[in-house]
MDAnalysis code that builds the backbone (N, CA, C; Angstrom):
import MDAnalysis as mda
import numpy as np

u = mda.Universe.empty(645, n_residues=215, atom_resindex=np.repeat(np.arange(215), 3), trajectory=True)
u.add_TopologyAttr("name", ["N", "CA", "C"] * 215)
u.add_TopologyAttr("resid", np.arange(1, 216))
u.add_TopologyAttr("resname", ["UNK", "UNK", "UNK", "UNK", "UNK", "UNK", "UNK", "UNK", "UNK", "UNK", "UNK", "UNK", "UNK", "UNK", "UNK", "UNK", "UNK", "UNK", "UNK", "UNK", "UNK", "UNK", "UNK", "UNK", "UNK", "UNK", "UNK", "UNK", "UNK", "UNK", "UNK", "UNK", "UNK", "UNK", "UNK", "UNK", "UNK", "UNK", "UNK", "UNK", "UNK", "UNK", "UNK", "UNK", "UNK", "UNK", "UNK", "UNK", "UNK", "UNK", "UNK", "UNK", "UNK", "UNK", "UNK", "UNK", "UNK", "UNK", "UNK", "UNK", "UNK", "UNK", "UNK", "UNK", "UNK", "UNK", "UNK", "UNK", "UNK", "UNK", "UNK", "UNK", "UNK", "UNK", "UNK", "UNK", "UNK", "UNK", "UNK", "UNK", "UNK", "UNK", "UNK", "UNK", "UNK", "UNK", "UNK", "UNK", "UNK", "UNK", "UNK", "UNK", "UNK", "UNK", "UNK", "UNK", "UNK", "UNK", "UNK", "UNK", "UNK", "UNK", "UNK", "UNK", "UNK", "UNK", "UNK", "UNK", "UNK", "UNK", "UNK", "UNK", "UNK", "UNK", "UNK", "UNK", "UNK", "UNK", "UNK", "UNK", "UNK", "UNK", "UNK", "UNK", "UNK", "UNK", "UNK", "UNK", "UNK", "UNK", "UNK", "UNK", "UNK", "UNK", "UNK", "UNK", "UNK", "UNK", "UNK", "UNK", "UNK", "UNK", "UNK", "UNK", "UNK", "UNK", "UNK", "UNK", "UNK", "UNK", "UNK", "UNK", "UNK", "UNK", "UNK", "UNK", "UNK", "UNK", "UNK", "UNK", "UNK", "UNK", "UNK", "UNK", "UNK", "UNK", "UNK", "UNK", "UNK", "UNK", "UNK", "UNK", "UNK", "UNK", "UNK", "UNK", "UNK", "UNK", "UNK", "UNK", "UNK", "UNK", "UNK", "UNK", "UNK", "UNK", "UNK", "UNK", "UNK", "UNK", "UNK", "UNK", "UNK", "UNK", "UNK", "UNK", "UNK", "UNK", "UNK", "UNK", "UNK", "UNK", "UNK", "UNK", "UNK", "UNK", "UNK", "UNK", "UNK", "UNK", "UNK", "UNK", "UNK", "UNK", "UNK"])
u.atoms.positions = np.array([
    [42.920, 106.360, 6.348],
    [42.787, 106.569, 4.905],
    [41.668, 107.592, 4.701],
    [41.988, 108.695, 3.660],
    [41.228, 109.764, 3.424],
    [39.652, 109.303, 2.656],
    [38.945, 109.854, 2.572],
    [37.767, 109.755, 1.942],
    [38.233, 109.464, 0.161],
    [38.789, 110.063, -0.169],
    [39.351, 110.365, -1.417],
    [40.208, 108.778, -1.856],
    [40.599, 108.326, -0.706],
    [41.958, 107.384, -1.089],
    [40.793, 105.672, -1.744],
    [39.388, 106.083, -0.396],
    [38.971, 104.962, -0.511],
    [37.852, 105.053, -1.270],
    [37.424, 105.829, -2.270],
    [36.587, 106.259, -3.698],
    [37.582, 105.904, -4.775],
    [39.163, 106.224, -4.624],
    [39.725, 105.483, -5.756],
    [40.600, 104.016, -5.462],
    [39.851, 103.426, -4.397],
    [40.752, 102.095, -4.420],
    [39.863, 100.913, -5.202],
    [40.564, 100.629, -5.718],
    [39.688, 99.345, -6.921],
    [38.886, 98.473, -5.494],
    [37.495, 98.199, -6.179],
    [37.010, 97.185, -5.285],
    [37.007, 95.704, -5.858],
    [36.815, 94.458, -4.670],
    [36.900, 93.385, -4.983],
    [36.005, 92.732, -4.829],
    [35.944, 91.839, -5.906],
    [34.586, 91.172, -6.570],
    [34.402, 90.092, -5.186],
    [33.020, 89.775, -4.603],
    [32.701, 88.833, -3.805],
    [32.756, 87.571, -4.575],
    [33.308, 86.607, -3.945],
    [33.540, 85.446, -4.314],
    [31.962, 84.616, -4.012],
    [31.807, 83.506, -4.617],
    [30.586, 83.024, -4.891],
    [31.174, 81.491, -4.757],
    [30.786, 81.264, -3.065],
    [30.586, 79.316, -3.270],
    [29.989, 78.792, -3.822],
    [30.022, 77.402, -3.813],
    [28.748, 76.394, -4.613],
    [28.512, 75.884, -3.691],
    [27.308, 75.506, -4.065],
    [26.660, 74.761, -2.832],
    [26.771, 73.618, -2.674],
    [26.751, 72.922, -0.981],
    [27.711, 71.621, -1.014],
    [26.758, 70.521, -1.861],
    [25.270, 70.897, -1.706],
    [24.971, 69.910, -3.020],
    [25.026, 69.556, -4.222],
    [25.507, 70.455, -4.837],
    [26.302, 70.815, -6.083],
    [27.491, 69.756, -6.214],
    [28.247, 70.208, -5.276],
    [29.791, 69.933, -5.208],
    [29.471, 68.233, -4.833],
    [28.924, 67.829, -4.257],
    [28.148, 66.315, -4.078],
    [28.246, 65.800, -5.191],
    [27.284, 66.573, -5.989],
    [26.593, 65.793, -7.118],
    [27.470, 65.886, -8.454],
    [28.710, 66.642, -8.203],
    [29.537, 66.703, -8.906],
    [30.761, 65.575, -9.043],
    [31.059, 65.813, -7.597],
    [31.759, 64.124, -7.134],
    [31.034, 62.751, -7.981],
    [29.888, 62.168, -7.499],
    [28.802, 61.596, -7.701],
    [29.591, 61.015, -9.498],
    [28.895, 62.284, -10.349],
    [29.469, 62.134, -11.553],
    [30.587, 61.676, -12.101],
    [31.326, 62.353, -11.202],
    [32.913, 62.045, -11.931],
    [33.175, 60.049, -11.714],
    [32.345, 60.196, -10.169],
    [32.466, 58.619, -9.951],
    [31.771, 57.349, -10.639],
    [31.093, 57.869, -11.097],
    [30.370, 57.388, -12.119],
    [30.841, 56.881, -13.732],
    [31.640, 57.936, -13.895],
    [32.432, 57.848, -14.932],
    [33.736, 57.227, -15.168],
    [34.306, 57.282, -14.100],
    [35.339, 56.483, -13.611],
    [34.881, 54.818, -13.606],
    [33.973, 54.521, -13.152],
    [33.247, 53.120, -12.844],
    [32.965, 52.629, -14.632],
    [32.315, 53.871, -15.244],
    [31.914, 53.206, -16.410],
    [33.353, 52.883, -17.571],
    [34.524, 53.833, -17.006],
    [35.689, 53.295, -17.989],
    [35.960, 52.457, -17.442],
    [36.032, 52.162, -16.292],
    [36.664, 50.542, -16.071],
    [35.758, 49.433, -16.330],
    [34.622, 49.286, -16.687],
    [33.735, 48.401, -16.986],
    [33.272, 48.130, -18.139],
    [34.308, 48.771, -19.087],
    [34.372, 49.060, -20.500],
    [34.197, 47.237, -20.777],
    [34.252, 46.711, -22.188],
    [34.411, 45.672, -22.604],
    [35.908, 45.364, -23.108],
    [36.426, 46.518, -22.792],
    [38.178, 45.998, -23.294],
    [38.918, 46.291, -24.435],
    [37.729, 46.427, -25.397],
    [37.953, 46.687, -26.577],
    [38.843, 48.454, -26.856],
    [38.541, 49.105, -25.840],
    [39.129, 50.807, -25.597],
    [40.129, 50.717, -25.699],
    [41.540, 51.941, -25.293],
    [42.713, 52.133, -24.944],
    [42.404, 51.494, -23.344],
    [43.265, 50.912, -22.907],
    [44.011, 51.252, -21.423],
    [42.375, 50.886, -20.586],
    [41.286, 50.572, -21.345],
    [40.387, 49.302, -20.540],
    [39.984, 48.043, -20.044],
    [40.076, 47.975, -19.166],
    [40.280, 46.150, -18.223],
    [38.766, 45.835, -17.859],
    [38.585, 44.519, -17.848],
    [37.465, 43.784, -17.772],
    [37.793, 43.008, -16.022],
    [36.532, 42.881, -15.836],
    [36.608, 43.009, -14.553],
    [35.853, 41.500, -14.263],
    [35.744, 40.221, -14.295],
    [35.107, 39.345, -14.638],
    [35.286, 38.205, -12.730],
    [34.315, 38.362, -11.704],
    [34.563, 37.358, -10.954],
    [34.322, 36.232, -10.718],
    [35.228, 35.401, -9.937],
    [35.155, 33.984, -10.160],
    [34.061, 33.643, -8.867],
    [32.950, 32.502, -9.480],
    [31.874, 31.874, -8.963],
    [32.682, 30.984, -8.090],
    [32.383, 30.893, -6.835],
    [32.584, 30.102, -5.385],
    [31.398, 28.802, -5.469],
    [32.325, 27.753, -5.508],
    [31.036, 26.627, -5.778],
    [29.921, 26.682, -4.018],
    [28.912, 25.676, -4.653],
    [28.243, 25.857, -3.618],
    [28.045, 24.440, -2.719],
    [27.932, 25.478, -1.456],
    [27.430, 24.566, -0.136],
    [27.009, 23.430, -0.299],
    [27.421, 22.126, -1.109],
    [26.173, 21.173, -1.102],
    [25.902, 20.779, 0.391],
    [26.429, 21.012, 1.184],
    [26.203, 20.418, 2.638],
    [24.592, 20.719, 3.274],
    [24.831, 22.329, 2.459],
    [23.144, 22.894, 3.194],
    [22.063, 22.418, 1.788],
    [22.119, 21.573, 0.913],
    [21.188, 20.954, 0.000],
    [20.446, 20.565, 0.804],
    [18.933, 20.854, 0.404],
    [17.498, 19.615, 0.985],
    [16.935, 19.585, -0.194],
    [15.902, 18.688, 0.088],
    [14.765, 18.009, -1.052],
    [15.623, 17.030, -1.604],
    [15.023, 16.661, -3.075],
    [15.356, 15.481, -3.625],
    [16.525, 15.702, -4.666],
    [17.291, 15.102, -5.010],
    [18.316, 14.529, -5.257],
    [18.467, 15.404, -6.806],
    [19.182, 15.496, -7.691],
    [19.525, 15.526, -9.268],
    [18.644, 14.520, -9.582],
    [17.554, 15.071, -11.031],
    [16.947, 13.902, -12.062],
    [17.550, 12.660, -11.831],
    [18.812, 12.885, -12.711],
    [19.787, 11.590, -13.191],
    [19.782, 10.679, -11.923],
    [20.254, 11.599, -10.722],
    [20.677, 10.527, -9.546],
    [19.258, 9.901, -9.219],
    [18.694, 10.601, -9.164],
    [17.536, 9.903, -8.200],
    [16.821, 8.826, -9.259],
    [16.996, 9.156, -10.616],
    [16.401, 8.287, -11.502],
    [17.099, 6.545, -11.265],
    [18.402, 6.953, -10.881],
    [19.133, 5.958, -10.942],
    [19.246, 4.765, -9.842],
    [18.716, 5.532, -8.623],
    [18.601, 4.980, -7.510],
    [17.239, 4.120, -7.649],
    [16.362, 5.058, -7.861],
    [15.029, 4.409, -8.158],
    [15.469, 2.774, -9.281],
    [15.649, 3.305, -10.003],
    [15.776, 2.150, -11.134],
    [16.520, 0.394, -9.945],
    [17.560, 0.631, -9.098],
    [18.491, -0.290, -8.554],
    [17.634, -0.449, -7.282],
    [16.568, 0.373, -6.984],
    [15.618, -0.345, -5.958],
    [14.901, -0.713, -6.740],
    [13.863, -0.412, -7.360],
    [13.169, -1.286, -8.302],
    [13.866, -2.461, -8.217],
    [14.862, -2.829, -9.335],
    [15.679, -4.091, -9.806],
    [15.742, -4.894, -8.364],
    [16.221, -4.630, -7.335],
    [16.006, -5.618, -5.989],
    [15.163, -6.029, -5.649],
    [13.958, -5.385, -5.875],
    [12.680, -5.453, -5.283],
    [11.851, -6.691, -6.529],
    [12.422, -6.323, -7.592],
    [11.892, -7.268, -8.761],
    [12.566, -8.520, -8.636],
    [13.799, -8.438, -8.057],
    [14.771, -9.734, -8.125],
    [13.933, -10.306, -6.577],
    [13.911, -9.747, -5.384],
    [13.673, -10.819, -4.158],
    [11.727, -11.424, -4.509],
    [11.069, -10.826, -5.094],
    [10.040, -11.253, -5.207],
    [9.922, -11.951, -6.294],
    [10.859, -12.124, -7.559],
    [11.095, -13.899, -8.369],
    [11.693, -14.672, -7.379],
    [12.376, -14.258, -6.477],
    [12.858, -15.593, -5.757],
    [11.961, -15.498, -4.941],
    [11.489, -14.757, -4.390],
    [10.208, -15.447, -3.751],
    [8.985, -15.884, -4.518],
    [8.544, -15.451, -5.656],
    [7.875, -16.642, -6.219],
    [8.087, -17.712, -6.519],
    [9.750, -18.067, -7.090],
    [10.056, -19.237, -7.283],
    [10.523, -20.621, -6.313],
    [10.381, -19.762, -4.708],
    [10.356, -20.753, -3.901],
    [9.264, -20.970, -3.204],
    [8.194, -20.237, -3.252],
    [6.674, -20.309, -3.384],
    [6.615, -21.707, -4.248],
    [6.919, -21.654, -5.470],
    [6.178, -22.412, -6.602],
    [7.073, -23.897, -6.180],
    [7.803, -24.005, -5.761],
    [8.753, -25.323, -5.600],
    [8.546, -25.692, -4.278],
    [7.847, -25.201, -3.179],
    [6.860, -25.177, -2.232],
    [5.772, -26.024, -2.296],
    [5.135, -25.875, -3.107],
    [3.808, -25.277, -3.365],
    [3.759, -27.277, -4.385],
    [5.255, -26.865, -5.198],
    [5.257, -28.418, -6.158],
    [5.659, -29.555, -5.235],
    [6.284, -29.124, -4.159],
    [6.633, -30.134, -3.175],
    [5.734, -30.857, -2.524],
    [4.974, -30.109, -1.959],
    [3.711, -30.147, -0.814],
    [2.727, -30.807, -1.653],
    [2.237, -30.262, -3.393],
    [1.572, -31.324, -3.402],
    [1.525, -32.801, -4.115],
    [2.989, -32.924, -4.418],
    [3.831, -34.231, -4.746],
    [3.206, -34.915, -3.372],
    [3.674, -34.388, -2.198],
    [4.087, -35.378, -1.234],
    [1.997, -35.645, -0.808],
    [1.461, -34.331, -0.689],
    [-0.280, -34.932, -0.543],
    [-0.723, -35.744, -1.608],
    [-0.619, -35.920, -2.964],
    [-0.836, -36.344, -3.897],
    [-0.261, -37.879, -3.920],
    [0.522, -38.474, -3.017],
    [1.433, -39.412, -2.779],
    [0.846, -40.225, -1.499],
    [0.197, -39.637, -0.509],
    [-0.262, -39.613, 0.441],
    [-1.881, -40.071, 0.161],
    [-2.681, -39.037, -0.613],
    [-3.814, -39.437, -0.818],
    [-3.568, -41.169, -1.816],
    [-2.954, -40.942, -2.272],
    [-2.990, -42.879, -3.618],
    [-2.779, -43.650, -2.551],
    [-1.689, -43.357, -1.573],
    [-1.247, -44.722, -0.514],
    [-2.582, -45.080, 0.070],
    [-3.360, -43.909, 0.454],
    [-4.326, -44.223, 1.818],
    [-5.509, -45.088, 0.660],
    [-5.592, -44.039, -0.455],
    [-6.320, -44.935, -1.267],
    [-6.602, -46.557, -1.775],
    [-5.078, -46.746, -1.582],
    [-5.078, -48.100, -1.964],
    [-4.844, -48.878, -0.745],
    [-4.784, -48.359, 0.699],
    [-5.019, -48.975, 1.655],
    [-6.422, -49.513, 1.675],
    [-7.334, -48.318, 1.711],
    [-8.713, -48.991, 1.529],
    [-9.247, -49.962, 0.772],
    [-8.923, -49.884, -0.490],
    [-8.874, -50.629, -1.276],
    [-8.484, -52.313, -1.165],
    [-7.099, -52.154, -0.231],
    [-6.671, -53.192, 0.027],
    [-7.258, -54.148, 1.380],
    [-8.162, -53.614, 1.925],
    [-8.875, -53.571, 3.398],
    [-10.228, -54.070, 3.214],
    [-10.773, -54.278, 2.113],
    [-12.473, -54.179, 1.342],
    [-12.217, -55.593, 1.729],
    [-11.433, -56.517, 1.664],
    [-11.438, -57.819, 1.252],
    [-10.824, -58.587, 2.572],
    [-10.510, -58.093, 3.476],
    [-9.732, -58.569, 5.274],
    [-10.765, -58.773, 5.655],
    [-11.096, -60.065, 6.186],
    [-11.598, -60.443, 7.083],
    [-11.332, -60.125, 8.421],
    [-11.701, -60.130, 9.183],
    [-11.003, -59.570, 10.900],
    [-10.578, -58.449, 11.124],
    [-9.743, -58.730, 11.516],
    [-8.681, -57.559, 12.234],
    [-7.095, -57.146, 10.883],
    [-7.090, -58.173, 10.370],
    [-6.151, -58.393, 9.275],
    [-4.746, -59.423, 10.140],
    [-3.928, -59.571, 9.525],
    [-2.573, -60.252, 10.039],
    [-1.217, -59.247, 10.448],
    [-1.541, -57.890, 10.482],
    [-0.514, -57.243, 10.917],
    [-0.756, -56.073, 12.189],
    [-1.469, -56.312, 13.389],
    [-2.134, -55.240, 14.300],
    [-0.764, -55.290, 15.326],
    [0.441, -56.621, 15.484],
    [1.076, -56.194, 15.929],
    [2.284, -55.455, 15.548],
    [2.296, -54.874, 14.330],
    [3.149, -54.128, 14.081],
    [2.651, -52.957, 13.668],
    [1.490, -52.501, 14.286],
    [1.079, -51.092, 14.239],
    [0.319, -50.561, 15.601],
    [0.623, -49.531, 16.101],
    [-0.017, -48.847, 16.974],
    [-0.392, -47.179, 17.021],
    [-0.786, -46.757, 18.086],
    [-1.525, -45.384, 17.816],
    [-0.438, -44.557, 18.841],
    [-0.240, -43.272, 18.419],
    [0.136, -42.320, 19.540],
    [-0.615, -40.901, 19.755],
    [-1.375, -40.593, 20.530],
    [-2.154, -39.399, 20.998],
    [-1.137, -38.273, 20.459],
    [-1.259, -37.200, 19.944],
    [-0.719, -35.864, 19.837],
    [-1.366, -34.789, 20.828],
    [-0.439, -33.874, 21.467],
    [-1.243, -32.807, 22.384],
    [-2.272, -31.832, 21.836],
    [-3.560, -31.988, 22.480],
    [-4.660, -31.423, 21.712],
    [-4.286, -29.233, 21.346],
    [-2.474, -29.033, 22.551],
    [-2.429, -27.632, 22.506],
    [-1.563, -27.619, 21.471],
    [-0.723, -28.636, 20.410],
    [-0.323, -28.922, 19.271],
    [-0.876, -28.945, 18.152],
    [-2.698, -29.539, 18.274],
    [-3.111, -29.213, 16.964],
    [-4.590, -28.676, 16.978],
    [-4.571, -27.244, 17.681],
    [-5.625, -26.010, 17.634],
    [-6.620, -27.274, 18.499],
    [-6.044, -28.182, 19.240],
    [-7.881, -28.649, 19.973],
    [-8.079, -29.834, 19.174],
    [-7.698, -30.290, 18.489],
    [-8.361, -31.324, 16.981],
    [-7.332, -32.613, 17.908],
    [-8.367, -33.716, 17.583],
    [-7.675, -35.220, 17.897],
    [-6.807, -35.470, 16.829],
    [-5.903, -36.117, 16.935],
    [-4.680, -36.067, 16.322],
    [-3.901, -37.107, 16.678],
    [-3.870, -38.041, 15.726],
    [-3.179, -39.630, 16.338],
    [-1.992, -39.955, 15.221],
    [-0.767, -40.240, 15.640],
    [0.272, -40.568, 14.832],
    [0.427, -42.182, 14.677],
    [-0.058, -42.737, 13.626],
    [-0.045, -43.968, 13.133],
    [1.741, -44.736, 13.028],
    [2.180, -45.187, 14.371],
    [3.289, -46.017, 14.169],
    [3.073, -47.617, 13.472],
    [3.523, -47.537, 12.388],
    [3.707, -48.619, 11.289],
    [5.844, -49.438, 11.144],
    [5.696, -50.667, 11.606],
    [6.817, -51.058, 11.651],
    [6.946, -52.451, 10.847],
    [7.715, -52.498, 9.690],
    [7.943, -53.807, 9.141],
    [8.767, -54.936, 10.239],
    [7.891, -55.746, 11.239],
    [9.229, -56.862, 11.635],
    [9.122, -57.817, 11.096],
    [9.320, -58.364, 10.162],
    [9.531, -58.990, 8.702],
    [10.812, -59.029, 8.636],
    [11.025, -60.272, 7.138],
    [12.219, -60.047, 6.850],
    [12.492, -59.793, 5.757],
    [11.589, -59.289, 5.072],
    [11.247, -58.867, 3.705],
    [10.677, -58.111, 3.688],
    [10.694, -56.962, 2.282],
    [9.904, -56.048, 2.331],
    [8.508, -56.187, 1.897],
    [7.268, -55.204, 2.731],
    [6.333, -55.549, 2.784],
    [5.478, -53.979, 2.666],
    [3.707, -53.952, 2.357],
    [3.285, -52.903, 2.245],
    [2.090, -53.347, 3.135],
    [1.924, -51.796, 3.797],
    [0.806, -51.897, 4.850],
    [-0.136, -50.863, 4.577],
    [-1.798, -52.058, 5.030],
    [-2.745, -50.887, 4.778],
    [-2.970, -51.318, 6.254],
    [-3.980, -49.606, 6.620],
    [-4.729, -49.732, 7.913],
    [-5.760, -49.016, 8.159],
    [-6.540, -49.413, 8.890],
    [-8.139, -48.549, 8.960],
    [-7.919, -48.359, 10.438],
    [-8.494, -46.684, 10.613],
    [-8.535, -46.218, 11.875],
    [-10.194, -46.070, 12.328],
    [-10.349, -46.494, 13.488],
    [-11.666, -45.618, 13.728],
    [-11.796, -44.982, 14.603],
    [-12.770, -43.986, 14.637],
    [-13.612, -43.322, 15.981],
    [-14.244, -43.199, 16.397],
    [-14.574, -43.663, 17.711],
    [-16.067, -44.017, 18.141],
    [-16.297, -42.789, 19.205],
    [-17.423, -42.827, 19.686],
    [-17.831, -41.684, 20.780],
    [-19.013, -42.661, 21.616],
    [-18.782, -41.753, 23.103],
    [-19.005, -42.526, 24.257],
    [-20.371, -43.458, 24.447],
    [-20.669, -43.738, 23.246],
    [-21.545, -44.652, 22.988],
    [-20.970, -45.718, 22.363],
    [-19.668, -45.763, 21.824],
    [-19.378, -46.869, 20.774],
    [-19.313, -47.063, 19.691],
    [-20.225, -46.196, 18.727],
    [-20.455, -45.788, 17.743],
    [-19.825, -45.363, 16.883],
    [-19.098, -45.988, 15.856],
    [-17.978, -45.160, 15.218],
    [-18.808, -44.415, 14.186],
    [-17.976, -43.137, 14.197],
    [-18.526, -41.484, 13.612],
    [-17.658, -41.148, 12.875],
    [-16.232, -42.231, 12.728],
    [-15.273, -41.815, 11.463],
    [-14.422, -42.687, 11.047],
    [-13.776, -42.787, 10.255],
    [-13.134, -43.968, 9.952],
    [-12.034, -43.331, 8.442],
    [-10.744, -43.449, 9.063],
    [-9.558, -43.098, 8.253],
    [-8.689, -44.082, 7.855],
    [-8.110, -44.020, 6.603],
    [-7.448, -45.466, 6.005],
    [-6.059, -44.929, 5.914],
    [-4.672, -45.726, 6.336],
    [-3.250, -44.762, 5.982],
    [-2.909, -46.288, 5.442],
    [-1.940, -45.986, 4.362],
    [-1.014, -46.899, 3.690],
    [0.320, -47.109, 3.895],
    [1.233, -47.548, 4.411],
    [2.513, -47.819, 3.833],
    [3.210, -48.289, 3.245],
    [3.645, -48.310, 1.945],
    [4.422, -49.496, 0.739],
    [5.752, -49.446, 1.210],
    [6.133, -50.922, 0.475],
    [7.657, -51.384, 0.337],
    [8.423, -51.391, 1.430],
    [8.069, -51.492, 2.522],
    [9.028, -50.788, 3.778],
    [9.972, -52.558, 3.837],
    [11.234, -51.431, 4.417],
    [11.956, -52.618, 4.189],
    [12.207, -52.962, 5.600],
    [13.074, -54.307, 5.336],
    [12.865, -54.820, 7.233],
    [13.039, -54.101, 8.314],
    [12.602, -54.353, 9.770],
    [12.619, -53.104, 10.118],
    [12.592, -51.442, 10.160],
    [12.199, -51.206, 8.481],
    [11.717, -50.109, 8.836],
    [10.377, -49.370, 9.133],
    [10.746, -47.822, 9.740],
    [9.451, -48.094, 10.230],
    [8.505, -46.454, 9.462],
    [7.307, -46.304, 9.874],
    [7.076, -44.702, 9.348],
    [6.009, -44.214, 10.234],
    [5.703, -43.371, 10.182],
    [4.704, -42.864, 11.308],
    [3.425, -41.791, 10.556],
    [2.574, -42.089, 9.510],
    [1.530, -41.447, 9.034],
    [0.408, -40.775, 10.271],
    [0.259, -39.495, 9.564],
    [-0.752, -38.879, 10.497],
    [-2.240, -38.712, 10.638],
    [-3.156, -38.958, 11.202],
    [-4.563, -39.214, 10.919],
    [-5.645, -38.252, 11.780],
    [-6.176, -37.346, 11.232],
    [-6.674, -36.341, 12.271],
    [-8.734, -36.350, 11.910],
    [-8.802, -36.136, 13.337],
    [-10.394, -36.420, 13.190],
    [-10.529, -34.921, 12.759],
    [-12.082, -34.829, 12.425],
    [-12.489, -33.711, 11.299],
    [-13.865, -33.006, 12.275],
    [-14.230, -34.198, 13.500],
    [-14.880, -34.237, 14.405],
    [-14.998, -33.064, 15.337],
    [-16.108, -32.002, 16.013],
    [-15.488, -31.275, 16.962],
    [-14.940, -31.961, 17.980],
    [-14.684, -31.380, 19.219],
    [-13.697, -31.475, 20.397],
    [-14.848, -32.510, 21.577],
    [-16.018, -31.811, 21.180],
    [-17.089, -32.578, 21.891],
    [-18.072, -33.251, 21.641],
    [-18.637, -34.357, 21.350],
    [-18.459, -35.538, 22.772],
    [-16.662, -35.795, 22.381],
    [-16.069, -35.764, 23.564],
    [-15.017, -36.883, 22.810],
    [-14.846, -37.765, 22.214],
    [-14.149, -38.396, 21.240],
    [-13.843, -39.677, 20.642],
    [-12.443, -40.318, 20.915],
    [-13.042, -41.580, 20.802],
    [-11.618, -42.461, 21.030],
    [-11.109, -43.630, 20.279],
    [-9.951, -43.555, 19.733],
    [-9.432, -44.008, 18.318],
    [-8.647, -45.493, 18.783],
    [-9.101, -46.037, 17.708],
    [-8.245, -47.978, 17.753],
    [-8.283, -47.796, 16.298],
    [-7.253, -49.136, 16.309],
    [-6.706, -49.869, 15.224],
    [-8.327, -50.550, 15.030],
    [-8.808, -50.785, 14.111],
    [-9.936, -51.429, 13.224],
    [-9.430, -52.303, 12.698],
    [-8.344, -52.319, 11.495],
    [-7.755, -53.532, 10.585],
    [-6.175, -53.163, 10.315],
    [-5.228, -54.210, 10.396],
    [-4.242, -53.459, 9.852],
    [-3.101, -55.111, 9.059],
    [-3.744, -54.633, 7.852],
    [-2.841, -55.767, 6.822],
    [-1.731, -55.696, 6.584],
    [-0.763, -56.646, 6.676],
    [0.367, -56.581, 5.567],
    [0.254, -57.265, 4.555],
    [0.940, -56.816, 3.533],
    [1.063, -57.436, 2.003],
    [2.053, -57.812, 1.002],
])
């Protein structure tokens, strides 16, 4: 091509890229916009609401304490047990407690009126063969002398018995002296009152029948 041909050939305009950060941030936008029509409230043309559903949760991985309500509730039904076994245990405390001292209170009048009935015996009284003594094991009652008063009506009628115990120590000397009663016993029957020295363990003492009336 002549000099001439290429002074009159039209020239062509250089083309002009964009730069890829441009073209990025252009994308970017459009995506943006796209996101915000679909997240419209609905109320638009041809816009949908996009709303997801909550996945209940793990109670398996729960720690600490319980719901208010529940735990209030639990509490309350331990309480209530705990209030219920300790009236019944007071109330068999107290019927215990009324038993034990019916039966000492019953115990102290008999022995009482054994003595009573004993002030006025001459001797030995008229009934020593229908009473005797039995030793208890000193590893039965903490070390303490301890004699079980066998009392037997052989009569043929019913009859009431007083009796005086004593205790002497290895001089002879009696150092104590206990009174047990038994009323009304009917023929052949028999009872076994208990009589415990108050004495220590040493010097020893050693226990007899003193008086023992029937009446």
């Amino acid at each position: 091509m002549s000099d001439a041909q290429q002074r009159n050939r039209p020239h062509k305009r250089p083309r002009h890229r964009a730069p890829r950060a441009l073209t990025a941030f252009a994308a970017a936008g459009a995506c943006a916009v796209a996101l915000a029509a679909c997240g419209g409230d609905g109320d638009g043309d041809g816009g949908t609401t996009f709303t997801p559903s909550p996945s209940p949760p793990a109670t398996e991985s729960f720690t600490g304490s319980p719901p208010a309500p529940l735990a209030s509730a639990a509490q309350s039904a331990i309480e209530s047990a705990r209030a219920s076994a300790s009236a019944a245990a007071s109330s068999a405390y107290a019927r215990a407690s009324e038993f034990e001292a019916s039966v000492s209170a019953e115990i102290a009048r008999a022995n009482a009126a054994a003595e009573a009935e004993l002030k006025d015996v001459k001797g030995r009284g008229n009934a020593t063969s229908d009473v005797s003594l039995t030793g208890k094991p000193r590893s039965e009652t903490g070390g303490l002398l301890a004699l079980v008063v066998n009392i037997t009506n052989r009569t043929d009628s019913t009859a009431s018995y007083a009796v005086q115990v004593d205790f002497r120590d290895p001089d002879g000397k009696v150092v104590e002296t206990h009174f047990v009663g038994a009323e009304d016993l009917e023929p052949g029957e028999r009872t076994q009152p208990l009589v415990i020295s108050r004495k220590p363990p040493e010097p020893k003492l050693t226990a007899e029948i003193a008086k023992a009336q029937r009446y």
